[in-house]
LOPAVEX-474843 format. One record per residue (C-alpha): residue number from 1; residue in one letter; x, y, z. Coordinates in Angstrom, 1 decimal. Example, Ala and Ser with C-alpha at 12.3 -4.5 7.8 and 13.67 -1.06 7.14 Angstrom:
REM residues 2
[1 A [12.3 -4.5 7.8]]
[2 S [13.7 -1.1 7.1]]
REM end
This chain:
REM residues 382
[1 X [16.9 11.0 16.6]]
[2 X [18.0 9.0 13.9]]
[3 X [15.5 7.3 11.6]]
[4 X [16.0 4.2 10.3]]
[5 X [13.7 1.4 8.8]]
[6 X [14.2 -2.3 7.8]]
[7 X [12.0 -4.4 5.5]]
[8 X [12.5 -8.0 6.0]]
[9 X [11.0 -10.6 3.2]]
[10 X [11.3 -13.9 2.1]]
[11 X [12.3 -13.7 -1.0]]
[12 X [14.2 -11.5 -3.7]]
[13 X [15.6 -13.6 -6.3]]
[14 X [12.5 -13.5 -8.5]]
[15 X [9.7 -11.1 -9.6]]
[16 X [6.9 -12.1 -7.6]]
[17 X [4.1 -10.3 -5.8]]
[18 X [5.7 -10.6 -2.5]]
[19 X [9.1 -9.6 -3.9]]
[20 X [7.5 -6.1 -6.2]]
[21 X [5.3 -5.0 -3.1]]
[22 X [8.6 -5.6 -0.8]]
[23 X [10.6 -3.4 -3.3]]
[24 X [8.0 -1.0 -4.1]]
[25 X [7.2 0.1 -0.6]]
[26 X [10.9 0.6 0.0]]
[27 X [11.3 2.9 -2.8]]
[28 X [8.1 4.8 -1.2]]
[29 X [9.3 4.9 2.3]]
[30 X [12.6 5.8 0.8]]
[31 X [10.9 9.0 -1.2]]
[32 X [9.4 10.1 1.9]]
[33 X [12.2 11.2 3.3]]
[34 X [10.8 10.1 7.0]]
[35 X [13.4 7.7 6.9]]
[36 X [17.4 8.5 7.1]]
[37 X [18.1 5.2 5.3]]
[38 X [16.1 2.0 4.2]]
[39 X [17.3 -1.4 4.3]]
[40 X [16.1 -5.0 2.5]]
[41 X [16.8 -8.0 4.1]]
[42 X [16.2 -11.3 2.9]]
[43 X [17.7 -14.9 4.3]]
[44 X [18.0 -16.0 0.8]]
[45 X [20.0 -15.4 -2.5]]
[46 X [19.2 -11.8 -3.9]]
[47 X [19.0 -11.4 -7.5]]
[48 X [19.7 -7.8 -7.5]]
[49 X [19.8 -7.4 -11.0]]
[50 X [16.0 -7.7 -11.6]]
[51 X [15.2 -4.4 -9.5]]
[52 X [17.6 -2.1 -10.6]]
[53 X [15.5 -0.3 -12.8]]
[54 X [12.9 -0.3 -10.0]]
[55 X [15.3 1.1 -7.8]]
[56 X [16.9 3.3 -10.0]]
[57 X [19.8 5.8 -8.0]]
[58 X [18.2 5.4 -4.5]]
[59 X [20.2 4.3 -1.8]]
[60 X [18.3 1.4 -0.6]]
[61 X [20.2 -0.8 0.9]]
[62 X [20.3 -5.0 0.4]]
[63 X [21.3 -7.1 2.7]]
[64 X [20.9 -11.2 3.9]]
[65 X [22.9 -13.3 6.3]]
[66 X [26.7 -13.2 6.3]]
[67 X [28.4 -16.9 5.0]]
[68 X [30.0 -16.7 8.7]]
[69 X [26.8 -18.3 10.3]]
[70 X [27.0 -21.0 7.7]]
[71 X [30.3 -22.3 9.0]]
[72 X [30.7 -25.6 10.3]]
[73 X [31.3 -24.2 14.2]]
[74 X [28.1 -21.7 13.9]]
[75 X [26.6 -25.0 12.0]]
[76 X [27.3 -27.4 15.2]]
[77 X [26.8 -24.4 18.3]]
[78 X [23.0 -24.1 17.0]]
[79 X [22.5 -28.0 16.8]]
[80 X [23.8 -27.9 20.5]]
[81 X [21.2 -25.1 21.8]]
[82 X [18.7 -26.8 19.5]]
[83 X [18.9 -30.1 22.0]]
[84 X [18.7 -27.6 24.5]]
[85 X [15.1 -26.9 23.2]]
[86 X [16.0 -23.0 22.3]]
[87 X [13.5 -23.1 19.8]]
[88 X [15.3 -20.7 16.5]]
[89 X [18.8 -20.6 15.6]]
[90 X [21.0 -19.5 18.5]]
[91 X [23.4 -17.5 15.8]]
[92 X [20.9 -15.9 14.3]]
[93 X [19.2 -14.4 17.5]]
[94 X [22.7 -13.5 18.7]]
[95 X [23.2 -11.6 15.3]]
[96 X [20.1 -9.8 15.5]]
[97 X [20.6 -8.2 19.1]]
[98 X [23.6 -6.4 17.5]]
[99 X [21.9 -5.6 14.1]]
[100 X [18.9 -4.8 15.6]]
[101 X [20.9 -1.6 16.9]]
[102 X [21.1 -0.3 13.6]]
[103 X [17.4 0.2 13.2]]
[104 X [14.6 2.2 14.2]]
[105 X [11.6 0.0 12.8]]
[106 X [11.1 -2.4 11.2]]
[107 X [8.6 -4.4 8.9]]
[108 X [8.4 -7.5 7.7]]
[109 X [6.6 -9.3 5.1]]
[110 X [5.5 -12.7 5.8]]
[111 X [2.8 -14.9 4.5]]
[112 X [1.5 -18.0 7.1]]
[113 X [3.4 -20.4 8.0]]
[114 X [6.6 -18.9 6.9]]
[115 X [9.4 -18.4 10.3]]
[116 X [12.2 -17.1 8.8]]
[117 X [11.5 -13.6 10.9]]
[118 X [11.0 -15.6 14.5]]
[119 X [14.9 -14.8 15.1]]
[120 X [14.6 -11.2 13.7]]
[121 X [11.7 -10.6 16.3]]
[122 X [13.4 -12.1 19.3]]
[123 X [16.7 -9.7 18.7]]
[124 X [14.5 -6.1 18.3]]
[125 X [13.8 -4.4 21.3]]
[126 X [10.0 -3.9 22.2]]
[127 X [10.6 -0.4 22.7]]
[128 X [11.1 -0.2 18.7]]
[129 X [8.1 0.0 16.7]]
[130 X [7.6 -3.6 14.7]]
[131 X [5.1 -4.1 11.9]]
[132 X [3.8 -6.7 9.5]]
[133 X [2.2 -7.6 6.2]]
[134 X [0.7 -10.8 5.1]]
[135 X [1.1 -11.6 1.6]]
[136 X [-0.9 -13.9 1.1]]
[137 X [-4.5 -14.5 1.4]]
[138 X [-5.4 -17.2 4.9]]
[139 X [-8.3 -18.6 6.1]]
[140 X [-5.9 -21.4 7.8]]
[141 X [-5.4 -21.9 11.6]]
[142 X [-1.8 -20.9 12.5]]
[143 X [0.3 -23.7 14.1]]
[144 X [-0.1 -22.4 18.2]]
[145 X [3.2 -22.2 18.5]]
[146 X [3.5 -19.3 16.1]]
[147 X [0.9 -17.0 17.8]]
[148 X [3.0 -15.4 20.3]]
[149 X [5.4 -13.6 17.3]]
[150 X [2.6 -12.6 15.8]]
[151 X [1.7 -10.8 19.1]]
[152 X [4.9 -9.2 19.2]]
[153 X [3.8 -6.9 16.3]]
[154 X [2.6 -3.1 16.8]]
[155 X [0.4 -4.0 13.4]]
[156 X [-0.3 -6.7 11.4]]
[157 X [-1.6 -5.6 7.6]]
[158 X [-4.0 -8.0 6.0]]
[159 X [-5.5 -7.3 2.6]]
[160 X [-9.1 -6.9 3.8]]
[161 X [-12.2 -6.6 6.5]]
[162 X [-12.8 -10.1 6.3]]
[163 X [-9.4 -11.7 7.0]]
[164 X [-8.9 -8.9 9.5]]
[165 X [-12.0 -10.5 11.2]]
[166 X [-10.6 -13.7 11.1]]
[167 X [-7.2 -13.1 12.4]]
[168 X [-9.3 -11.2 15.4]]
[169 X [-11.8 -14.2 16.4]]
[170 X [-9.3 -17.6 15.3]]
[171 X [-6.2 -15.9 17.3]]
[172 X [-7.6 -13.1 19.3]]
[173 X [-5.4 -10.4 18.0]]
[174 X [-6.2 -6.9 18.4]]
[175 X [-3.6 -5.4 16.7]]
[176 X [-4.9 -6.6 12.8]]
[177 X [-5.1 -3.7 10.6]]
[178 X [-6.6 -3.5 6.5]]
[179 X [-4.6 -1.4 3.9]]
[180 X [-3.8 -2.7 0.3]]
[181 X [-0.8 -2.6 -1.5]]
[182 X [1.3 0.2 -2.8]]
[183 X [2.0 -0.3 -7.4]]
[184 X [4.6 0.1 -8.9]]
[185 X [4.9 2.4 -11.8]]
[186 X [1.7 4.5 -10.9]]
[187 X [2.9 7.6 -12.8]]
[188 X [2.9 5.9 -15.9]]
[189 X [-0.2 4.3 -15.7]]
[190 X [-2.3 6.8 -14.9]]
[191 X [-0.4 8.6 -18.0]]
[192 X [-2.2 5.9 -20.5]]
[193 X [-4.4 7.1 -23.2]]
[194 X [-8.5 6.4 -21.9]]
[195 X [-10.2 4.4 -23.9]]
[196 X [-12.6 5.2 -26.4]]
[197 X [-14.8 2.4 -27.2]]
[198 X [-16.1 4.4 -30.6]]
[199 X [-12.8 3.3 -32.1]]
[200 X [-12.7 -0.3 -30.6]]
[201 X [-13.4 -3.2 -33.1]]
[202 X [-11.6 -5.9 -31.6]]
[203 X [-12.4 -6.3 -27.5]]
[204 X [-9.0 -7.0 -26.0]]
[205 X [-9.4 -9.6 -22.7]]
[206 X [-6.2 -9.3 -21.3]]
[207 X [-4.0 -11.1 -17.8]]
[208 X [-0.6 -10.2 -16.7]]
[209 X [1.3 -12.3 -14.2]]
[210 X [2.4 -15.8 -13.6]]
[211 X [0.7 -18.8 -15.9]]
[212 X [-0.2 -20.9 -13.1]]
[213 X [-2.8 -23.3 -12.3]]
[214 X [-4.1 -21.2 -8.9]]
[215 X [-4.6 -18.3 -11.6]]
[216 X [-7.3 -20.1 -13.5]]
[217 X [-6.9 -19.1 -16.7]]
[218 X [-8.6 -22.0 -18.0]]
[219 X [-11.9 -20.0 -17.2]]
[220 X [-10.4 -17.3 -18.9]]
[221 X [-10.2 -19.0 -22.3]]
[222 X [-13.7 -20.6 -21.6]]
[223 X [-15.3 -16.9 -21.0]]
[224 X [-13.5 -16.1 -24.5]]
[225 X [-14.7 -19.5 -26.2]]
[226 X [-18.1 -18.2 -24.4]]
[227 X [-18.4 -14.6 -26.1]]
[228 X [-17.0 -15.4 -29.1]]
[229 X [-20.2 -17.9 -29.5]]
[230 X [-22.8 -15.9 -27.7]]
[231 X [-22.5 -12.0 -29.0]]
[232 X [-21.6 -10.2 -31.9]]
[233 X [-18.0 -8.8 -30.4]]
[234 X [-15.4 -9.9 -31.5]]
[235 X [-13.0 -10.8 -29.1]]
[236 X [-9.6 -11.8 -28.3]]
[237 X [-7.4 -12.8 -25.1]]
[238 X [-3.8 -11.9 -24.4]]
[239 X [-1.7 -13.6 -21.9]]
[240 X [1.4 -12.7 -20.6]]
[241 X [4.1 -13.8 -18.0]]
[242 X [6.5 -16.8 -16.5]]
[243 X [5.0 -19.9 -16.9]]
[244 X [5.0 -23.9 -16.3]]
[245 X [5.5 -25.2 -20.1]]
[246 X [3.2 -27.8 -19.4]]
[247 X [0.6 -26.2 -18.0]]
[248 X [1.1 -23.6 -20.8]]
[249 X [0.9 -26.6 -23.3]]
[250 X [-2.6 -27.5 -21.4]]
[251 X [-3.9 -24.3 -22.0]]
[252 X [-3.5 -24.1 -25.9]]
[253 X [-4.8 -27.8 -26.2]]
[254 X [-7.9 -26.6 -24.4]]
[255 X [-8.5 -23.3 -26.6]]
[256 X [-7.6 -25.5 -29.7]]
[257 X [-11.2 -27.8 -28.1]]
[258 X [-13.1 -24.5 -27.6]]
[259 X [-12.3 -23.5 -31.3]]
[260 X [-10.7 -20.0 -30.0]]
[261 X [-6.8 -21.1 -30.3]]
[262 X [-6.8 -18.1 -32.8]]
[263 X [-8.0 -15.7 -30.8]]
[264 X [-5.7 -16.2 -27.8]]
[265 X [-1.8 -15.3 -27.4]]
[266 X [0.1 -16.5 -24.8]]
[267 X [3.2 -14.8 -24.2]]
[268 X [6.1 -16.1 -21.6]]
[269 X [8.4 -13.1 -21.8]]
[270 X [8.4 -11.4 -18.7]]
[271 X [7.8 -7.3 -18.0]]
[272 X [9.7 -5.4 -16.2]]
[273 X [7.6 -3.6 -12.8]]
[274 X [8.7 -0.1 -14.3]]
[275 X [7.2 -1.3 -17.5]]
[276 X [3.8 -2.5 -17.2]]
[277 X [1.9 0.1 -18.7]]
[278 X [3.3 -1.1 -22.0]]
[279 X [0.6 -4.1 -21.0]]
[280 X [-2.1 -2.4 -20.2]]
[281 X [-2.3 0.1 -23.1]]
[282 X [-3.2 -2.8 -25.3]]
[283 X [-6.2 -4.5 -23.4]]
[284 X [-9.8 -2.8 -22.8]]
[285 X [-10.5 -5.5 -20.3]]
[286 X [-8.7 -7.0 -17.4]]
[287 X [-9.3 -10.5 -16.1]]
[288 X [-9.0 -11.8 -12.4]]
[289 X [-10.4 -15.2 -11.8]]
[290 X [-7.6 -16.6 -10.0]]
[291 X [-8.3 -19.6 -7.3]]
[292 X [-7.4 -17.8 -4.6]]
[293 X [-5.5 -14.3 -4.1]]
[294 X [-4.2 -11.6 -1.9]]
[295 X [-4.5 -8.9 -4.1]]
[296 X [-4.1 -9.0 -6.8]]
[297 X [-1.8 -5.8 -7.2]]
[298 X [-1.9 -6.3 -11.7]]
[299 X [-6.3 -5.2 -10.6]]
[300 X [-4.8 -2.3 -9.3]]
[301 X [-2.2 -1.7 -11.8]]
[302 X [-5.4 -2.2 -14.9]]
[303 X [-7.9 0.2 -12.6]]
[304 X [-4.8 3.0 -12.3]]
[305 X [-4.8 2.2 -16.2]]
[306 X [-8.8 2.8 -16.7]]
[307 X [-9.2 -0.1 -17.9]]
[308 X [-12.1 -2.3 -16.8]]
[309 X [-11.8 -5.2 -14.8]]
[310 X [-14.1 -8.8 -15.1]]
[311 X [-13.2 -10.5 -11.5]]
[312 X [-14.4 -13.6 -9.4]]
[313 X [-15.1 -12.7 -5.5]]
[314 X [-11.7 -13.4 -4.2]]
[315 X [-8.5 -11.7 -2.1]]
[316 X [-8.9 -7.9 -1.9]]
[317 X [-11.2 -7.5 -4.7]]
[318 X [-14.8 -7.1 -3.1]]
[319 X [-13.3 -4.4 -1.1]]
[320 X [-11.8 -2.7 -4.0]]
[321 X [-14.7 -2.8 -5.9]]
[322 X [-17.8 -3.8 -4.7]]
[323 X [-19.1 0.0 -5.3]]
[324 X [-19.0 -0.6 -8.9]]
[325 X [-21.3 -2.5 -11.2]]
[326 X [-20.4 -6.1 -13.0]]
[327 X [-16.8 -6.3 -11.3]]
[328 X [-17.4 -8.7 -8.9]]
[329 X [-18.8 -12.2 -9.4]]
[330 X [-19.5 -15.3 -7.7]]
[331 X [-19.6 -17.9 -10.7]]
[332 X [-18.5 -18.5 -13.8]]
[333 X [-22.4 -17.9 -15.1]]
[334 X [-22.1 -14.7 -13.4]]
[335 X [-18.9 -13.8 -14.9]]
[336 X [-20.4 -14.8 -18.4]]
[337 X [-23.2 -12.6 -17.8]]
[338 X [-21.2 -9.7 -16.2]]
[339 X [-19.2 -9.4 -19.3]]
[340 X [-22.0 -10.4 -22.1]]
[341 X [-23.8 -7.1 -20.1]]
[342 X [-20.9 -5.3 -20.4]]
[343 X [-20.5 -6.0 -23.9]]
[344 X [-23.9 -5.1 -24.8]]
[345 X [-23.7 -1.3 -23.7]]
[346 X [-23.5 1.6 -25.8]]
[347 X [-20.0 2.6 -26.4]]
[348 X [-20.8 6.0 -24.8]]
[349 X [-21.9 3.7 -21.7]]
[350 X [-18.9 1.5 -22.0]]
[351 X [-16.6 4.9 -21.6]]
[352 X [-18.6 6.0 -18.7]]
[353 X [-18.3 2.4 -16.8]]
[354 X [-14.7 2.3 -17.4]]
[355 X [-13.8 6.2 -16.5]]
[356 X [-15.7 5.2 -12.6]]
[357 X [-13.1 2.9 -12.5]]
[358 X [-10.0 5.2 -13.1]]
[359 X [-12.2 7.3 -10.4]]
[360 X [-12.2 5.0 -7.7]]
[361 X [-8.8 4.2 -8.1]]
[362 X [-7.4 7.7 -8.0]]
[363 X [-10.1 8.5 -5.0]]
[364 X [-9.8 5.4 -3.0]]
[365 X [-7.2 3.0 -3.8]]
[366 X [-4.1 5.3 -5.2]]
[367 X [-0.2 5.1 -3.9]]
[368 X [-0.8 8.6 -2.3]]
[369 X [-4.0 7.6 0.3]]
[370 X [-2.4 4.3 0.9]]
[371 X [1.2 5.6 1.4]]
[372 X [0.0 7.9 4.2]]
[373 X [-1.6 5.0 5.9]]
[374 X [1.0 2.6 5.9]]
[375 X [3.4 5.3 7.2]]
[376 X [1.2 6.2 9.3]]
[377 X [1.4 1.9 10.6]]
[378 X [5.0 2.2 10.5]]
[379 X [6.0 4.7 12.5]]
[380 X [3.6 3.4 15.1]]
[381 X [0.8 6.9 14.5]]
[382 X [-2.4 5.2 14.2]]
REM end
């Protein structure tokens, strides 16, 4: 029988978290060769230009709604069922019972609250296996309404243990499975020259991703002002990705206060997915100390690098990491500490600390252990 699989996400017009784990896990299921053909849908504008060099030759399929259901009859038929209380868009249901055909499985990405794959779910078949993977980190009660899709799913993937409990007690689901998220460019990282902190002068703090308030680098640039002050390393912070020009402008009058504007780059050009480890061979430290996070998957991309990681407790990174020492933290003290600790090893020790981190990630937390999982999820065989 015929194999086919369909990702559905909310997005594709940027690079975004959501938008590189939805392309990268199509390439994967595509490289498999389990599937006969892989499709993307989104309901929004595709930029398709930013994942070509993701994609490369493969033929993955992209796809959203056809400009037929935005014609003024489609417009006015799903205003009339809509006062007949059916509760999605009639047009788009109707679509999905034929396109549906066309598929063997299908998963969707979807963070809370977010209902653009309601009519997607009501036109597959329950006979067809149906999967999901929240994107976002939720300890927020689901509007009722919304439960019974959710309980339409063969699997629902959430980033760890603890919001796999939740979704279990707040909406008595008991189909709530953990697995993290498949990177990007993993053959080049792990091809990244190890460190050697004999030959290190200068220790390079370093973040990749978007310059945004819920990413909190302001602690970043006070853990720098921090060090700088406190030990005898010298040390420097480099920032990179899209940003808020404001908020940018916020961040260099604060490292300007903190006397460290100097030691701190902020750099707004964005890198490609297939070019990250361009990043990462010019830090010795990665920095997560974000608000609030699913992942993040740039933790997994610095670990697959070897390089160390300095993180608050937040999204997927306990799980990740809790095995290994001064990774996790609670506080900005403990942060502080973590890293003045770290900083205060012998270089011999600093190599060691470091190469358990390229360890776990190839043991634990590589594309090829999670791969065979979320297949595994996907084709309904766990």
């Amino acid at each position: 029988m015929k194999k086919s699989l369909l990702i559905a996400t909310p997005y594709l017009n940027n690079i975004g978290g959501t938008e590189i784990e939805t392309v990268t896990t199509a390439i994967y299921l595509f490289d498999t060769k389990q599937f006969d053909t892989v499709s993307i849908f989104t309901p929004n504008e595709i930029n398709r230009d930013l994942f070509k060099k993701i994609i490369n030759n493969r033929s993955i399929h992209f796809f959203n709604y056809p400009k037929r259901l935005s014609s003024p009859f489609i417009l006015l038929l799903d205003r009339f069922f809509y006062k007949l209380k059916f509760k999605n868009s009639f047009s788009k249901c109707i679509y999905w019972k034929y396109k549906s055909l066309s598929f063997s499985n299908l998963f969707v990405l979807a963070y809370p609250k977010s209902v653009y794959f309601f009519s997607i779910l009501n036109g597959f078949s329950k006979r067809k296996n149906i999967s999901a993977k929240i994107t976002l980190w939720h300890y927020k009660t689901l509007e009722k309404e919304h439960i019974p899709y959710y309980q339409k799913f063969n699997s629902i993937i959430v980033f760890n243990k603890k919001q796999s409990d939740f979704w279990e007690k707040e909406y008595k689901l008991k189909n709530v499975l953990v697995s993290d998220i498949i990177i990007p460019n993993e053959d080049n990282l792990l091809k990244i020259k190890p460190i050697n902190f004999n030959e290190v002068s200068v220790l390079q703090f370093g973040y990749l991703g978007r310059i945004s308030r819920e990413k909190n680098i302001e602690d970043m640039i006070r853990l720098l002002a921090y060090l700088n002050k406190n030990t005898s390393q010298k040390t420097k912070l480099m920032i990179q990705g899209p940003g808020d020009i404001k908020y940018i402008g916020s961040l260099k009058i604060l490292a300007k206060n903190l006397d460290v504007e100097n030691d701190i780059s902020i750099i707004t050009e964005v890198i490609s997915p297939v070019s990250t480890h361009l990043f990462y061979a010019k830090i010795h430290v990665f920095l997560v100390m974000s608000l609030h996070e699913g992942g993040p998957i740039t933790a997994l991309e610095a670990a697959a690098a070897g390089r160390m990681i300095l993180s608050y407790h937040v999204g997927a990174m306990h799980d990740r990491f809790n095995t290994l020492p001064l990774i996790i933290n609670n506080t900005f003290e403990d942060l502080c500490q973590s890293a003045n600790t770290f900083i205060k090893l012998k270089n011999d020790k600093k190599n060691s600390v470091v190469l358990e981190v390229s360890k776990l990630y190839k043991s634990n937390l590589s594309n090829k252990s999670k791969g065979i999982k979320l297949l595994k999820i996907i084709k309904n065989e766990s």
